[in-house]
VOGU-3710 file (C-alpha; in Angstrom, 3 decimals, decimal comma):
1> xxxxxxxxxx> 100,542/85,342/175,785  97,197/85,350/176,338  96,297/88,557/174,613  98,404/87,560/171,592  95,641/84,111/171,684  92,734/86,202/172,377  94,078/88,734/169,214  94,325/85,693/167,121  91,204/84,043/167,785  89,720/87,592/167,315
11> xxxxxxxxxx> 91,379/88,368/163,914  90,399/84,904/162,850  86,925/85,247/163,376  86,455/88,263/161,445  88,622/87,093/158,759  86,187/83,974/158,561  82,872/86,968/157,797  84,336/88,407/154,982  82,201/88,293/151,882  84,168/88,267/148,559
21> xxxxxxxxxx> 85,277/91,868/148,770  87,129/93,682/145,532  90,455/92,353/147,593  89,363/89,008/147,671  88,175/88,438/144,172  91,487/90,207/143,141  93,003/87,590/145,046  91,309/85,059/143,140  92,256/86,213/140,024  95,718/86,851/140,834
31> xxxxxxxxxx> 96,092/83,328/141,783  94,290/82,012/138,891  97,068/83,737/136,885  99,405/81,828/138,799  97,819/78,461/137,437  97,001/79,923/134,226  101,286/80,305/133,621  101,719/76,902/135,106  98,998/75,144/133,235  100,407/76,421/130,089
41> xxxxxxxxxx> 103,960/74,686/131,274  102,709/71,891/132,155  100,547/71,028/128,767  103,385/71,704/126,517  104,217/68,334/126,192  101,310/66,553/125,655  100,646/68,155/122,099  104,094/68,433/120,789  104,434/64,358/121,826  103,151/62,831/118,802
51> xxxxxxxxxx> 105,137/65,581/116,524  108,432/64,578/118,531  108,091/60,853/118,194  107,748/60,794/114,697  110,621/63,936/114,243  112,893/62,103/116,542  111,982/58,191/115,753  111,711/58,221/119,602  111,094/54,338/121,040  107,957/53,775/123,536
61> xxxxxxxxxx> 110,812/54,187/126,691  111,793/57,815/125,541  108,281/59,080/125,356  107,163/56,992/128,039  110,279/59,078/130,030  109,170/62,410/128,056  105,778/62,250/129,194  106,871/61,719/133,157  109,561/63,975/132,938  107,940/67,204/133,882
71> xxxxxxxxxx> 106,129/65,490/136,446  109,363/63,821/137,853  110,659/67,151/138,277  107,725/68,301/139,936  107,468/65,845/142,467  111,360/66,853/143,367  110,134/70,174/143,797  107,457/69,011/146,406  109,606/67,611/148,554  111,099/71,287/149,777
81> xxxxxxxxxx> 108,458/73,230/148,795  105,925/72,499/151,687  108,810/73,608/154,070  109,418/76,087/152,880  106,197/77,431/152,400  105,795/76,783/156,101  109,174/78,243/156,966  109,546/81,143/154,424  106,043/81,777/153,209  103,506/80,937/150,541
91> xxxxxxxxxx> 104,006/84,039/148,658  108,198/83,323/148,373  107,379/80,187/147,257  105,268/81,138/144,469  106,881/83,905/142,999  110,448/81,833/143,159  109,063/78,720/141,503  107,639/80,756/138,532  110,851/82,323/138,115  112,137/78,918/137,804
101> xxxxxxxxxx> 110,183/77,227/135,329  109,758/80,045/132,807  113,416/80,461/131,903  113,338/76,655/132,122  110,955/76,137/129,920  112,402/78,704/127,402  115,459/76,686/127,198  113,516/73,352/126,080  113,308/75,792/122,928  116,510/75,435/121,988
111> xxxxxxxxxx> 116,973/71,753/123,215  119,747/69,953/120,708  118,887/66,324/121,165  116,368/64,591/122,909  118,449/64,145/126,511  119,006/67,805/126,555  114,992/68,465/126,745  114,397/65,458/128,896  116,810/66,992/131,229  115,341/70,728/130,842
121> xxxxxxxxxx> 112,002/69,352/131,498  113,117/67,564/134,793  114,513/70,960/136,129  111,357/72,762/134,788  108,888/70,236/136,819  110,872/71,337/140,333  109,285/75,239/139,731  106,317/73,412/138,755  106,054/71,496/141,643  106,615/74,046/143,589
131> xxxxxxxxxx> 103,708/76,508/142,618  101,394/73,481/141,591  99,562/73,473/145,066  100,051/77,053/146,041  96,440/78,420/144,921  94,189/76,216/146,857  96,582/76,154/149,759  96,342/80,024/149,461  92,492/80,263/148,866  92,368/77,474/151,922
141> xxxxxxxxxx> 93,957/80,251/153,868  92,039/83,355/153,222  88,252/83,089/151,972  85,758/82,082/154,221  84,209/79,023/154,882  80,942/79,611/153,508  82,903/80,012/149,850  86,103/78,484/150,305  85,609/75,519/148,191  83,738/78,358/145,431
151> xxxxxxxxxx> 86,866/80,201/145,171  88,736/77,298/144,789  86,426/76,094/142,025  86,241/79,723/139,774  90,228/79,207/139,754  90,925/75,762/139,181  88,034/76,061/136,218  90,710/78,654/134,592  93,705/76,371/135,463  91,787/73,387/134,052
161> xxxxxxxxxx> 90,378/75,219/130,735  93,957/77,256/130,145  95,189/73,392/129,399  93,553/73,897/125,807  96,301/76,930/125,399  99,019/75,142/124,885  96,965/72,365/122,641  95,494/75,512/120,521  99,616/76,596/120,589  100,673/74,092/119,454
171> xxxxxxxxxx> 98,090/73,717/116,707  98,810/76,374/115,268  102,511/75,787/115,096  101,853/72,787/113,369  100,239/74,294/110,686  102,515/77,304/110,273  106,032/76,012/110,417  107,897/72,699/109,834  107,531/69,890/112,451  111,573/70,779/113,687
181> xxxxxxxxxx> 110,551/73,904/114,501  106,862/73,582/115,272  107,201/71,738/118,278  109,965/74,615/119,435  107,041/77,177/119,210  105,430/76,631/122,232  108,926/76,165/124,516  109,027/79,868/123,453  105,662/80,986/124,193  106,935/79,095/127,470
191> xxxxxxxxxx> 108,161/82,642/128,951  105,851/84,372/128,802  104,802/83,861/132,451  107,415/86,069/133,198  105,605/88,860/132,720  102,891/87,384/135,485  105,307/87,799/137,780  104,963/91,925/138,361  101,426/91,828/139,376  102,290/89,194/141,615
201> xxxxxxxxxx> 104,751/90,654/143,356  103,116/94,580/143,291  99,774/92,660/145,010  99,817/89,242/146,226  99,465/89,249/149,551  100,879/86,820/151,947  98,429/84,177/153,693  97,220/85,625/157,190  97,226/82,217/158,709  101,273/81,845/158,082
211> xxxxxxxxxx> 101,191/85,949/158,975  99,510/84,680/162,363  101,300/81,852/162,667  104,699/84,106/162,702  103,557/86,755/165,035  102,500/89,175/162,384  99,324/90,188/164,016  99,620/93,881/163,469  99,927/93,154/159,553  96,952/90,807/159,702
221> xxxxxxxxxx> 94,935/93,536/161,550  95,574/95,934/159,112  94,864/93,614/156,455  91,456/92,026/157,952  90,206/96,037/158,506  90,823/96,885/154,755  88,332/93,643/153,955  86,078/95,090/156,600  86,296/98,163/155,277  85,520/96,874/151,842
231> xxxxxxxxxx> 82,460/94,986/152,617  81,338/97,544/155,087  81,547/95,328/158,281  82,784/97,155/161,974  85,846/96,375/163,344  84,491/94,452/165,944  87,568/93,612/168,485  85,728/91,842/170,810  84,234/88,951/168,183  85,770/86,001/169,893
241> xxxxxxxxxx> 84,966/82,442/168,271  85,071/79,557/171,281  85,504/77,362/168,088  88,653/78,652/167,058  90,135/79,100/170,431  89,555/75,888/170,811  91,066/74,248/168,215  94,155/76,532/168,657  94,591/75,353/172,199  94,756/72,149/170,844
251> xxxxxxxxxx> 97,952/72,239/168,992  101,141/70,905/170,146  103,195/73,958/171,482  106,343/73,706/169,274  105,914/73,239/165,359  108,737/69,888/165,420  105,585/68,485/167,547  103,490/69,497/165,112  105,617/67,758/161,990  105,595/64,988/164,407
261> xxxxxxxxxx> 102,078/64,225/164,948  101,571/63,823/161,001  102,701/60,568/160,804  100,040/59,569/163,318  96,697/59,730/163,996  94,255/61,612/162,882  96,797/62,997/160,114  98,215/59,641/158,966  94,705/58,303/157,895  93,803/61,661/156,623
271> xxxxxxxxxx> 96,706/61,782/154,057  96,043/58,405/153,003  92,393/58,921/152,502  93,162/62,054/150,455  96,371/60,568/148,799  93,825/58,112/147,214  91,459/60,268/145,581  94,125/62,710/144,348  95,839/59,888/142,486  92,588/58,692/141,069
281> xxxxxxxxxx> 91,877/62,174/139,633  95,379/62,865/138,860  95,559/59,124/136,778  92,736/60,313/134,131  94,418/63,799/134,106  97,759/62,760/132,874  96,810/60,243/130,414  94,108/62,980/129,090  96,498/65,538/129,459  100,208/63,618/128,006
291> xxxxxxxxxx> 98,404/60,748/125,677  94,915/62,073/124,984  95,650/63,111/121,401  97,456/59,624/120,405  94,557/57,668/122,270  91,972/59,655/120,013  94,554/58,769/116,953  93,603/54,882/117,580  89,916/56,022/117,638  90,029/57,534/114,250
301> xxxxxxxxxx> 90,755/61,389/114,870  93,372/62,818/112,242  96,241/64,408/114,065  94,725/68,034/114,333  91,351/66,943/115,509  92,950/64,828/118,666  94,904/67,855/119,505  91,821/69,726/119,715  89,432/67,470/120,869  91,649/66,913/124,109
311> xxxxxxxxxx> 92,024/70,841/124,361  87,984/71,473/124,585  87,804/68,156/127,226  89,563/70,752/129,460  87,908/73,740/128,753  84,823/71,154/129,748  86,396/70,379/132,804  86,958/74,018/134,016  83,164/74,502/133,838  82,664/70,817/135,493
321> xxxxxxxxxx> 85,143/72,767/138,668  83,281/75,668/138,889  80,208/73,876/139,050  81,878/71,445/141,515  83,260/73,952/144,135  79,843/75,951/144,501  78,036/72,545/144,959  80,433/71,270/147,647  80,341/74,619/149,377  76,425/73,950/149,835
331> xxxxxxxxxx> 75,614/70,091/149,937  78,887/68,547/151,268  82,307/67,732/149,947  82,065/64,141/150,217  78,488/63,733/148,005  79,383/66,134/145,230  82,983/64,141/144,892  81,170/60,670/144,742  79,183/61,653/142,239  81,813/63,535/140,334
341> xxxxxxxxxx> 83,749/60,091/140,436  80,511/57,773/139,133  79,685/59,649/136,339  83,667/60,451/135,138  83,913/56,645/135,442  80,477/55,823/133,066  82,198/58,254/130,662  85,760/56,601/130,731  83,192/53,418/130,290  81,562/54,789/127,311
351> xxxxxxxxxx> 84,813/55,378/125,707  85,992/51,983/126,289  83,150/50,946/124,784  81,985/52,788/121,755  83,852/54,623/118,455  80,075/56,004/117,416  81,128/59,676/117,115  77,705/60,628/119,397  78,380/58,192/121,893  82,040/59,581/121,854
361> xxxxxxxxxx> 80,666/63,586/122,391  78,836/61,861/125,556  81,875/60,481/126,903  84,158/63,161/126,319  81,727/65,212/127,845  80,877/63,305/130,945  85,231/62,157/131,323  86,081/66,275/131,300  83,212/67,471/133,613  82,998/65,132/136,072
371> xxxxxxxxxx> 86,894/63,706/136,059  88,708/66,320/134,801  86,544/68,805/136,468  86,575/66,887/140,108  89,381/68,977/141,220  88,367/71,834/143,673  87,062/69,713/146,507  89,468/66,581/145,436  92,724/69,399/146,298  90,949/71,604/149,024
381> xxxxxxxxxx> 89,847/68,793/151,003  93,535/68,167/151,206  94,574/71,472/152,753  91,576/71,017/154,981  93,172/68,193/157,160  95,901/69,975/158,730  96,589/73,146/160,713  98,572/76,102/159,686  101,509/74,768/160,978  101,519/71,450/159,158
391> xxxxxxxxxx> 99,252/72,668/155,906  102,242/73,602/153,546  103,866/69,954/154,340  100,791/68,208/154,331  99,173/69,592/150,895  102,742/68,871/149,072  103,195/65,481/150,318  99,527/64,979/149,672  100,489/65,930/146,274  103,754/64,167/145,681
401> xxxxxxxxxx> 102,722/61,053/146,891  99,664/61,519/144,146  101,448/62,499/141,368  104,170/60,256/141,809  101,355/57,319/141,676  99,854/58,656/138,806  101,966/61,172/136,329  105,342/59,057/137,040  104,887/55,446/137,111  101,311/55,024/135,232
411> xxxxxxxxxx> 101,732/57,743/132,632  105,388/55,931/131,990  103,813/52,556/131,690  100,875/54,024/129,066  102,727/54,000/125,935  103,356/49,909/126,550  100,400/49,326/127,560  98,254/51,159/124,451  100,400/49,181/122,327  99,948/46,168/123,751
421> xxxxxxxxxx> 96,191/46,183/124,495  95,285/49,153/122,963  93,145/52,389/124,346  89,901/50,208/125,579  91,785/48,272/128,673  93,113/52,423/129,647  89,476/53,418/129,767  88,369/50,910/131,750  91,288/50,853/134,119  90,363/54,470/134,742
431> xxxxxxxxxx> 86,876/53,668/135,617  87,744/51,099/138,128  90,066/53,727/139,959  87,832/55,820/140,010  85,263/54,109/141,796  87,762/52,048/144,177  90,100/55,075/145,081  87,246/57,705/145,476  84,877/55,366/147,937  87,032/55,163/150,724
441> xxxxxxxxxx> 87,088/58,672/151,278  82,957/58,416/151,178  83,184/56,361/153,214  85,752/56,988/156,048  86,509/60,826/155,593  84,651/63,697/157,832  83,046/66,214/155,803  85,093/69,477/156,221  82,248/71,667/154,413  81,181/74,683/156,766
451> xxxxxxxxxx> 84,012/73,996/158,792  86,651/76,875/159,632  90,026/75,858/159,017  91,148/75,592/162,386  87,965/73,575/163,189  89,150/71,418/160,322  93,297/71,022/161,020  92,564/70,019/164,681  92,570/66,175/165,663  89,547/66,351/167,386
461> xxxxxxxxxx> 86,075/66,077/165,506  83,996/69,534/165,512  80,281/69,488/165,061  79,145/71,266/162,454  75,962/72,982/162,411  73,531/72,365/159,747  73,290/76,201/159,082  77,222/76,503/158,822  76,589/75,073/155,400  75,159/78,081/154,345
471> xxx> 77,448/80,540/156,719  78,594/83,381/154,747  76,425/82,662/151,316
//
């Protein structure tokens, strides 16, 4: 038993010197596929909305339902997901759940009535849901710390910008066929993350911490000298980080303890602290995401211009996530997401309180960077507060909770409320969330940045050096 610890702790710290090797930026971009099929079936809705509503003389209930329903399904998803990605593996999980919501979403295509595609959009959410976390969780897993939150930014900046594909989709669907079948166009483009599916399973690998955690340590070995290999490191068996060994002797012994301890402290205020700025983010995503083209209708867009205008907010925000994850990497999580949060909330601010088309660029700009864009540290630091054991069920009910708070019952309530008060109360509502959901976390949270991930799952609080900041840059 002790050998097996001292292989671990050995494994791990070499893992945590790789550079960003061919393998590893492979990785990246074979997860950012992953979000790129699962941002396209998740923004399907949004743009076909207003074409729906007026095809189907839908009432403010249905589209308020329509708009969640996606999001209802994913939260379902969540709720076995985690486990199994802690029981079965992240790598199941994803492949699986795209499976799932690709032939899913094909059959919205040929959806009769209006409770046939509610219902196909519910089942479609539970693949979502249970791929949605899956990159970060992954990336968590397997780049170093010096470039953890980096990685995590360069792929959530595709995720975030492929959510003008299905605007741009639907766009031109609008303008090619009639508005029954227009809106069925981009159910049918819907499939074609199918065909992501054979590079994923030909070469994503599985997550060495959950290879680790199983006893895997010869496949981990093998996997950690390739990246060695790449980056032209030795394979140095005696590195041996009192850090990690550390934090590993810390864990309860069985993993039922583990599950246990989450509903106390440290991980109970954790979750909560992270719950809070994930729903704040999440809140200005959906109604950007599911409303964003009727809000810009009451603001004197035509039809086609909302559609687009709300598609180039998010290719906006996937700049505004790059940005974000190479800052937070180098200056802190905790600043970088404060000041992501201000200036998202003066732009939600400046919407609420201008229609002058310039002061309108300015806010759409400053709303997509900096809120749509807050992402990368706002998910990562959720994987961060766990260990391997507990990650998978911590990240999903991190993001259950979240989305539950913000794509189920706000997004359902949005359609009431622009009618009754109109788009300038949303705005500001938005702002104040911001600001009152994202201090606490300032405030209370540790900073996780430079930290290795066991460092970071374990109760106890780690130093962290001032040069760690820069480790592996």
């Amino acid at each position: 038993m002790v050998k097996r610890e001292q292989t671990q702790v050995n494994l791990l710290t070499r893992l945590d010197r790789i550079p960003l090797t061919k393998s590893v930026l492979g990785l990246i971009t074979l997860l950012a596929l992953v979000w790129l099929a699962e941002a396209f079936d998740i923004g399907i809705v949004g743009p076909v909305l207003s074409t729906l509503e007026k095809a189907w003389s839908l009432q403010n209930w249905q589209s308020g339902l329509l708009a969640v329903a996606s999001t209802l399904g994913v939260v379902i998803g969540m709720i076995p997901a985690g486990w199994l990605a802690d029981r079965i593996g992240r790598r199941q999980v994803v492949l699986w759940g795209i499976l799932w919501f690709s032939v899913l979403t094909l059959l919205g295509a040929i959806s009769a009535n209006y409770g046939m595609l509610l219902g196909v959009r519910v089942l479609a959410g539970i693949g979502e849901g249970a791929v949605l976390p899956m990159p970060y969780l992954f990336l968590s897993e397997f780049v170093n710390r010096g470039r953890r939150a980096a990685s995590v930014g360069y792929s959530n900046g595709i995720l975030t910008a492929a959510y003008v594909v299905p605007s741009l989709a639907s766009l031109w669907a609008l303008h090619t066929f009639a508005p029954d079948v227009a809106w069925r166009v981009p159910f049918l483009l819907g499939g074609i993350p199918l065909l992501v599916l054979i590079p994923l399973y030909l070469w994503l690998p599985e997550s060495p911490r959950f290879l680790l955690k199983n006893g895997a340590e010869d496949k981990v070995e093998a996997m950690v000298s390739k990246l060695e290999a790449q980056a032209h490191l030795p394979h140095d068996t005696t590195l041996y980080d009192e850090q990690i060994a550390a934090a590993l002797a810390e864990l309860p012994p069985t993993s039922w303890m583990v599950a246990k301890s989450m509903l106390r402290a440290p991980y109970f205020a954790r979750s909560v602290l992270v719950i809070l700025q994930l729903t704040a983010a999440l809140i200005l995503f959906y109604i950007v995401q599911v409303f964003g083209p009727s809000l810009f209708l009451t603001r004197g867009f035509g039809t086609g211009s909302s559609i687009l205008y709300a598609g180039m907010m998010m290719v906006t925000a996937g700049v505004g996530s790059v940005v974000q994850g190479y800052l937070s990497d180098r200056v802190g999580r905790k600043r970088v997401l404060i000041v992501y949060a201000i200036l998202a909330a003066t732009g939600c601010i400046l919407f609420a309180a201008s229609s002058v088309p310039a002061w309108m660029v300015v806010a759409g700009f400053l709303a997509s960077f900096f809120g749509l864009g807050i992402f990368p540290v706002s998910k990562l630091s959720s994987a961060e507060q766990y260990p391997t054991e507990l990650r998978g069920r911590g990240v999903y009910l991190n993001e259950m909770t979240a989305r539950t708070l913000s794509g189920i019952v706000t997004t359902y309530f949005i359609p009431f409320v622009l009618t009754a008060s109109g788009s300038t109360v949303i705005f500001i509502g938005i702002a104040v969330v911001l600001i009152a959901f994202n201090l606490p976390y300032f405030l209370f949270a540790r900073e996780t940045a430079g930290m290795q991930m066991e460092q970071a799952g374990t109760q106890s609080v780690f130093p962290v050096k001032g040069a760690e900041l820069q480790a592996s840059h």
